[in-house]
C-alpha positions as YAML, in Angstrom:
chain: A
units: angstrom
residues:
- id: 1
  name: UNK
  ca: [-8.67, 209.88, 159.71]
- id: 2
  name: UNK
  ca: [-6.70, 206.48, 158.96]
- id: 3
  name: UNK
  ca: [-5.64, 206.42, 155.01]
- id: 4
  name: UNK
  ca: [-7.49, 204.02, 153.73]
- id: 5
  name: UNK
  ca: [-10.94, 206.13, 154.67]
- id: 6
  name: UNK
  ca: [-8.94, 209.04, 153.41]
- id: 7
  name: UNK
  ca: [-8.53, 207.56, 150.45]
- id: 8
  name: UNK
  ca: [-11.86, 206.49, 150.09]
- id: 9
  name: UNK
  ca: [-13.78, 209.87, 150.43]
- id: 10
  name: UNK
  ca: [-11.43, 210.97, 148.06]
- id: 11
  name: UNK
  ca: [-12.23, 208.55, 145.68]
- id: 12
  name: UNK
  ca: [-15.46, 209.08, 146.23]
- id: 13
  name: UNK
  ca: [-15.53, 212.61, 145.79]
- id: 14
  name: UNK
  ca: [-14.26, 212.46, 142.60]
- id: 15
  name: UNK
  ca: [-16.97, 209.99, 141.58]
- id: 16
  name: UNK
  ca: [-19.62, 212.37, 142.24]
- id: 17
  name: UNK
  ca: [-17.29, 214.95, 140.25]
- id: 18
  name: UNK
  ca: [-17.61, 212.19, 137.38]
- id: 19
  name: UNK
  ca: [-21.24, 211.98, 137.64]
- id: 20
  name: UNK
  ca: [-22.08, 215.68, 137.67]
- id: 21
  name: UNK
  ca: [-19.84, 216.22, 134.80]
- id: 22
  name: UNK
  ca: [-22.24, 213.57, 132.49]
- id: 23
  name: UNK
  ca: [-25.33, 214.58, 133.85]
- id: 24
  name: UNK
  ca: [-24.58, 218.57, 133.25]
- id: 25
  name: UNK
  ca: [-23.07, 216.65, 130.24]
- id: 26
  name: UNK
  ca: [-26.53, 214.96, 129.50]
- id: 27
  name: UNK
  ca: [-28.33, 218.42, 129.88]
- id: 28
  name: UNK
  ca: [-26.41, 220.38, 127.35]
- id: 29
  name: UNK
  ca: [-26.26, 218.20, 124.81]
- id: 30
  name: UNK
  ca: [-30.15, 217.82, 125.40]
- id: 31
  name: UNK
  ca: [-30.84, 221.52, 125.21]
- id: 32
  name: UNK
  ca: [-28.56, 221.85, 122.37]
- id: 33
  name: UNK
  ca: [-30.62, 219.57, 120.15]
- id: 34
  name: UNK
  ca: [-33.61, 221.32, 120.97]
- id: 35
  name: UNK
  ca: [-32.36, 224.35, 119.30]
- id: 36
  name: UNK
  ca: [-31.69, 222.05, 116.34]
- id: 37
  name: UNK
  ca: [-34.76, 220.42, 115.96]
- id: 38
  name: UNK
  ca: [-37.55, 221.21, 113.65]
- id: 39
  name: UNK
  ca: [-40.07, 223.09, 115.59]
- id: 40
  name: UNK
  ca: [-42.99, 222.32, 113.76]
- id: 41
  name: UNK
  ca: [-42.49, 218.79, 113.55]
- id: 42
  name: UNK
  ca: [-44.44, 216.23, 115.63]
- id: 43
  name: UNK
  ca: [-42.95, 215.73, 119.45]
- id: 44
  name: UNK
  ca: [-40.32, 212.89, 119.14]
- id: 45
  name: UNK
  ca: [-38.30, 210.81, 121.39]
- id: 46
  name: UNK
  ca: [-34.85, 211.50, 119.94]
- id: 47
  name: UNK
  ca: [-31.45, 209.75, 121.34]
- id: 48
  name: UNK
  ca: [-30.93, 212.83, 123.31]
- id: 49
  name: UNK
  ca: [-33.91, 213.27, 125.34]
- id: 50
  name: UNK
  ca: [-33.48, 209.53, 126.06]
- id: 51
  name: UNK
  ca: [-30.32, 210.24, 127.72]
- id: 52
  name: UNK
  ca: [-31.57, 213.60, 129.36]
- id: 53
  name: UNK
  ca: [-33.93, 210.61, 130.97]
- id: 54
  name: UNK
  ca: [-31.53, 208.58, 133.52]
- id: 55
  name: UNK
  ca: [-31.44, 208.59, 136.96]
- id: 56
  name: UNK
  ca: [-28.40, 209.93, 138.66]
- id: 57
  name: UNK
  ca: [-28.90, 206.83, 140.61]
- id: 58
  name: UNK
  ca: [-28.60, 204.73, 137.69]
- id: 59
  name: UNK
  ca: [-24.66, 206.60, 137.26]
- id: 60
  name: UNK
  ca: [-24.15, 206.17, 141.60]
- id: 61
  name: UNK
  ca: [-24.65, 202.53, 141.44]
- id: 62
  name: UNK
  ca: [-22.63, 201.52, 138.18]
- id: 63
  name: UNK
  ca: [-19.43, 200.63, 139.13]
- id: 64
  name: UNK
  ca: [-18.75, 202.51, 135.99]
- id: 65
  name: UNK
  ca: [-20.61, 206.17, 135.41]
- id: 66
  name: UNK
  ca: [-19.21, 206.58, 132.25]
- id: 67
  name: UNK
  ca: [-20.63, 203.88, 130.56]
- id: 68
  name: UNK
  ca: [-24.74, 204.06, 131.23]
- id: 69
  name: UNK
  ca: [-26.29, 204.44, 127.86]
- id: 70
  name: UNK
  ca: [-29.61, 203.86, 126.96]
- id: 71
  name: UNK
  ca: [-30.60, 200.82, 124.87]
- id: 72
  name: UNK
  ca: [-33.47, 200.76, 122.43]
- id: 73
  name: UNK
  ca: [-35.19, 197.37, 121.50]
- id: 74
  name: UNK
  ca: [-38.64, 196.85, 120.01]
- id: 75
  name: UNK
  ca: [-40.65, 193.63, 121.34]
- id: 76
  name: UNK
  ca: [-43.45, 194.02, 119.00]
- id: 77
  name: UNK
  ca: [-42.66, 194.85, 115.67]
- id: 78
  name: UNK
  ca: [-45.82, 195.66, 113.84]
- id: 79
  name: UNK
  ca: [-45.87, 198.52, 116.30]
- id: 80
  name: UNK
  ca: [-42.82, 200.41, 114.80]
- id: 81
  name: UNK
  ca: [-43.86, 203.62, 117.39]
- id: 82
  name: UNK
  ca: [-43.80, 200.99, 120.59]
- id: 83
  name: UNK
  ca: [-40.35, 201.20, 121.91]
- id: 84
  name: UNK
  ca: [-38.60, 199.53, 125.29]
- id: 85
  name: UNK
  ca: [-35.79, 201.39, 126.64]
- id: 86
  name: UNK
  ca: [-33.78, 199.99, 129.21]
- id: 87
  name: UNK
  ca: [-30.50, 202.22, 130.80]
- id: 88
  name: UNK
  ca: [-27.39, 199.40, 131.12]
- id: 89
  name: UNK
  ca: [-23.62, 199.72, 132.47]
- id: 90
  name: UNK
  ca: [-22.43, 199.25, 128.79]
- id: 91
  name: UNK
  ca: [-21.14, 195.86, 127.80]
- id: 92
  name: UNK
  ca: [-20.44, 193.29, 124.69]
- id: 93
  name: UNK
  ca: [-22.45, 190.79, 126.34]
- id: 94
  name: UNK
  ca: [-25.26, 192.33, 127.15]
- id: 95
  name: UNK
  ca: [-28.72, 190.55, 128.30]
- id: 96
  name: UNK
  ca: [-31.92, 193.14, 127.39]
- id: 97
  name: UNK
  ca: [-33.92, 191.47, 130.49]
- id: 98
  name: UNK
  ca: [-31.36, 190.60, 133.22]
- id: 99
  name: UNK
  ca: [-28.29, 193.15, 132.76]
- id: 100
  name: UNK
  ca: [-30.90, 196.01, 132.46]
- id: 101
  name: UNK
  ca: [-31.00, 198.54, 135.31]
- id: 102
  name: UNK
  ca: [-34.02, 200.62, 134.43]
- id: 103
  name: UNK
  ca: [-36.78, 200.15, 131.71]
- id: 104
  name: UNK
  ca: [-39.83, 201.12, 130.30]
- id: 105
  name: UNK
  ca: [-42.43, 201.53, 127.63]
- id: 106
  name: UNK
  ca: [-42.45, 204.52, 125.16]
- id: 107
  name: UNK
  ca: [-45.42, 204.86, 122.65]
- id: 108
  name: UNK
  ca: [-46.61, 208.02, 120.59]
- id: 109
  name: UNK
  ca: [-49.34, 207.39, 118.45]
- id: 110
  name: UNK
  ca: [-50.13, 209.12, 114.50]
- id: 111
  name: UNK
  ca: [-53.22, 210.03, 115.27]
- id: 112
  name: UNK
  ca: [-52.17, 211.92, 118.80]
- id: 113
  name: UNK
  ca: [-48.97, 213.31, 118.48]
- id: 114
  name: UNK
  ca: [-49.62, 215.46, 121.53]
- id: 115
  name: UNK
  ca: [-49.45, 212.54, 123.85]
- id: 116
  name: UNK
  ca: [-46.74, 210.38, 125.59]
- id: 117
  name: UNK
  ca: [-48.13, 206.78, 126.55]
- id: 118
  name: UNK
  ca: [-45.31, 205.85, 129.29]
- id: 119
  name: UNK
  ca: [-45.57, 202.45, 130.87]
- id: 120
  name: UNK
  ca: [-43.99, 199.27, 132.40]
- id: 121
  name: UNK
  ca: [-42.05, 201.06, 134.46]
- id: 122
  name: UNK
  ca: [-39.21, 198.77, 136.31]
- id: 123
  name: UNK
  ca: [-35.96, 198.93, 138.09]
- id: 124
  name: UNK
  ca: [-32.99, 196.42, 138.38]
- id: 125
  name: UNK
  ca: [-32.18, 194.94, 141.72]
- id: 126
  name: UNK
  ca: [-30.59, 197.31, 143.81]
- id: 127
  name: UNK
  ca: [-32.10, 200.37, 142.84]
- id: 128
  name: UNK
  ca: [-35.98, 200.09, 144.21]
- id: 129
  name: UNK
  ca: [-36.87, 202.34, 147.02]
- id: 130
  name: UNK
  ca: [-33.89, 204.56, 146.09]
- id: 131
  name: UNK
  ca: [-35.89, 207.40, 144.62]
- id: 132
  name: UNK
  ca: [-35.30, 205.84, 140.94]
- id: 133
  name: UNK
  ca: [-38.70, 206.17, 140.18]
- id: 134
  name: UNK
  ca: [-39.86, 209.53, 141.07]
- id: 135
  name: UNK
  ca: [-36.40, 211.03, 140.05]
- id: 136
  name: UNK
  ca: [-37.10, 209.35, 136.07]
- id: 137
  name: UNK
  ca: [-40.44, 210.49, 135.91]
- id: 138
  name: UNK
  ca: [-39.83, 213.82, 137.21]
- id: 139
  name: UNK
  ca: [-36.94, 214.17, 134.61]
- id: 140
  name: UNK
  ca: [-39.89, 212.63, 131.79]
- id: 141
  name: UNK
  ca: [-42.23, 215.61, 132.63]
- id: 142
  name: UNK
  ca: [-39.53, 218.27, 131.97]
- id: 143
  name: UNK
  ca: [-38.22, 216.23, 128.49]
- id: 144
  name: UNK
  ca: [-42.06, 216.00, 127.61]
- id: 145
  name: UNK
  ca: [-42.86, 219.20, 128.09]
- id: 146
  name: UNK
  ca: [-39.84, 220.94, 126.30]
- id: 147
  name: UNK
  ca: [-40.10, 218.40, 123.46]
- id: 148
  name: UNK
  ca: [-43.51, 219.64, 123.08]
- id: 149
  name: UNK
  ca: [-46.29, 217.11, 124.24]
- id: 150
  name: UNK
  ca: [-49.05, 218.12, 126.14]
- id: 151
  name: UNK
  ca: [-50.05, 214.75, 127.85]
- id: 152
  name: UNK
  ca: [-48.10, 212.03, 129.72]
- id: 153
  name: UNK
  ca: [-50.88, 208.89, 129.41]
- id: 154
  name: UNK
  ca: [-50.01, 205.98, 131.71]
- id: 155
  name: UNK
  ca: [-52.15, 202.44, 132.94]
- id: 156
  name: UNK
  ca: [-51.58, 201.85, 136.20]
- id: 157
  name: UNK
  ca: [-51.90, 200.00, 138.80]
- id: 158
  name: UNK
  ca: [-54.15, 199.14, 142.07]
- id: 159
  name: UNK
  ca: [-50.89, 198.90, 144.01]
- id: 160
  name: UNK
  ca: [-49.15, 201.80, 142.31]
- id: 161
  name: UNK
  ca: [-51.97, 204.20, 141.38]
- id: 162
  name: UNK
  ca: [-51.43, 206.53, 144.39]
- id: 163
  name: UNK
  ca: [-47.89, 206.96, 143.72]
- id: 164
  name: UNK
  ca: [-48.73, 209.13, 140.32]
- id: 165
  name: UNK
  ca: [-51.92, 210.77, 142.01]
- id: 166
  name: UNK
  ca: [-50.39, 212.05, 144.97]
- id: 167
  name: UNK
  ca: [-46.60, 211.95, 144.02]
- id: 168
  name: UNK
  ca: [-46.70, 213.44, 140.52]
- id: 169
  name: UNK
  ca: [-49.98, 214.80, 140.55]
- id: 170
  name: UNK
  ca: [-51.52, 213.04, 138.13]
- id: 171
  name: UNK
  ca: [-55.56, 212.88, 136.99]
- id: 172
  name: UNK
  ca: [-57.28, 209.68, 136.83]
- id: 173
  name: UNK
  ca: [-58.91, 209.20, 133.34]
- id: 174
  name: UNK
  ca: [-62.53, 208.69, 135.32]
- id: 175
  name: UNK
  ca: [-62.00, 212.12, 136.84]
- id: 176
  name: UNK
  ca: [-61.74, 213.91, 133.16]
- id: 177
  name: UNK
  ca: [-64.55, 214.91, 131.05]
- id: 178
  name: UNK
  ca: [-65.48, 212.03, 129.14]
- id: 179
  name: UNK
  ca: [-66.37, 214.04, 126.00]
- id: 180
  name: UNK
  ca: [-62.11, 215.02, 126.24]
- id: 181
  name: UNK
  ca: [-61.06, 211.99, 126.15]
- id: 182
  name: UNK
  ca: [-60.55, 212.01, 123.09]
- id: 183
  name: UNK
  ca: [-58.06, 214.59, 122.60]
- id: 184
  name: UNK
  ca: [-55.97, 212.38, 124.83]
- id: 185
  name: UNK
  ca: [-56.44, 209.01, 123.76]
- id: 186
  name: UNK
  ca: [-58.32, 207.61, 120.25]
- id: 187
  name: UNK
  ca: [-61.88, 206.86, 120.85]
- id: 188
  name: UNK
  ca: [-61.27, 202.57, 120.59]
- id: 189
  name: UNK
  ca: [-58.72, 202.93, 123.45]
- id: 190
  name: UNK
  ca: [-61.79, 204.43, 125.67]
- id: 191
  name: UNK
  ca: [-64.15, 201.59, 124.16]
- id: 192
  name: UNK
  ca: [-65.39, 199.36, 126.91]
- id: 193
  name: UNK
  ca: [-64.53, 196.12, 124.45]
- id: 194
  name: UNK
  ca: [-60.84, 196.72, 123.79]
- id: 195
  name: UNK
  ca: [-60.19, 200.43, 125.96]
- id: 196
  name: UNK
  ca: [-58.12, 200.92, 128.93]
- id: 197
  name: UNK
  ca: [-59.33, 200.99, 132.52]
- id: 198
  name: UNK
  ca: [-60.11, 204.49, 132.98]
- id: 199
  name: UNK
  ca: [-60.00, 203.82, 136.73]
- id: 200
  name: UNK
  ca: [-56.16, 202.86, 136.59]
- id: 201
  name: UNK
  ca: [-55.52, 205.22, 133.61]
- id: 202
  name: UNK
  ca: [-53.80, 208.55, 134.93]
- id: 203
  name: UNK
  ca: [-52.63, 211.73, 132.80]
- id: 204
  name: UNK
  ca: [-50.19, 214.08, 133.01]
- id: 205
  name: UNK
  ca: [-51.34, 217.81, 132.27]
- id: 206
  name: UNK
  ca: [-48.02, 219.35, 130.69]
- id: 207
  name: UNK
  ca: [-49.74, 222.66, 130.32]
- id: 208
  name: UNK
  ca: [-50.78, 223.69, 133.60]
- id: 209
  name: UNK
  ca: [-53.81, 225.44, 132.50]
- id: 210
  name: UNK
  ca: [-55.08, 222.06, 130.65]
- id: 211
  name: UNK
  ca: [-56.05, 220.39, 133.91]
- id: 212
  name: UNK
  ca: [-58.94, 222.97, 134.92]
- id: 213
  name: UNK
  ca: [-60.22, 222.61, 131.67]
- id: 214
  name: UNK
  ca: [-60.54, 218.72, 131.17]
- id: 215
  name: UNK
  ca: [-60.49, 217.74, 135.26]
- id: 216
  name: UNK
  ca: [-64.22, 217.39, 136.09]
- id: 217
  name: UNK
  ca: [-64.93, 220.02, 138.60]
...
């Protein structure tokens, strides 16, 4: 082996030795505030669940792994539960829309504290059809669940629906018990005037035994 590639699996050996050290990193500081938190509180988003979130892709492609952190910006402010978070390489000059390399929607409502509305779901340049996607919302289930919600809501797409049926097994909204609903969603968000598109709305069962009871047999 000439030393230049010598040198270069080296390097990049002790990359990957960098990145498994912040995601194991990541996980124990994760599991460590669960222990801490107040278990009869509501289920909440807190700053380290957010960073038990990202990608190992996100840390492969940075030309820096120590320095993804997740940023926290809210668009519309009369929602103070509706939350964007987008994973950057950290910097002064940061732009929210172009510099980000993964973001998405986060919303819990008052009135169903149970579930996770998860949406807008998008990845920076370089990082599509790497696995990004099923890798975050595999990593969202096992947050949601431990934090302790009970549903993952999300509105879909026509071109993206199939990916959450058959890649995360996820329930379409039309193919649970109407008269259920609302223990998922309030009762206006089903409405026909204002609702969602219970067609393109899929859920996440966090408690296995929930989907035989609201799926429609």
């Amino acid at each position: 082996m000439e030393v230049g590639a010598k040198d270069s699996s080296v390097a990049e050996l002790q990359r990957e030795e960098v990145i498994n050290s912040i995601v194991s990193e990541n996980n124990l500081r994760f599991e460590d505030a669960l222990k801490t938190r107040e278990r009869s509180a509501p289920p909440a988003i807190f700053d380290e669940a957010l960073v038990a979130l990202i990608p190992r892709a996100l840390y492969q492609k940075s030309s820096d792994p120590t320095k993804i952190e997740p940023y926290i910006w809210r668009p519309l402010p009369e929602r103070v539960f509706f939350d964007v978070v987008g994973f950057y390489s950290r910097r002064r000059d940061r732009n929210p829309v172009k510099d980000r390399m993964l973001s998405c929607s986060i919303d819990t409502l008052r009135t169903h504290p149970q579930t996770l509305i998860v949406g807008d779901f998008n990845v920076g340049l370089g990082l599509k059809r790497r696995g990004v996607g099923r890798e975050f919302y595999d990593r969202l289930e096992h947050v949601a669940r431990a934090l302790g919600f009970r549903f993952i809501l999300g509105e879909n797409s026509i071109d993206n629906i199939d990916f959450f049926i058959e890649k995360l097994g996820r329930t379409r909204l039309v193919d649970i018990k109407p008269d259920l609903w609302s223990q998922i969603i309030p009762p206006h968000k089903s409405s026909k005037k204002e609702g969602i598109n219970p067609n393109l709305t899929t859920v996440q069962f966090l408690n296995p035994e929930d989907k035989s009871t609201f799926a429609i047999d």
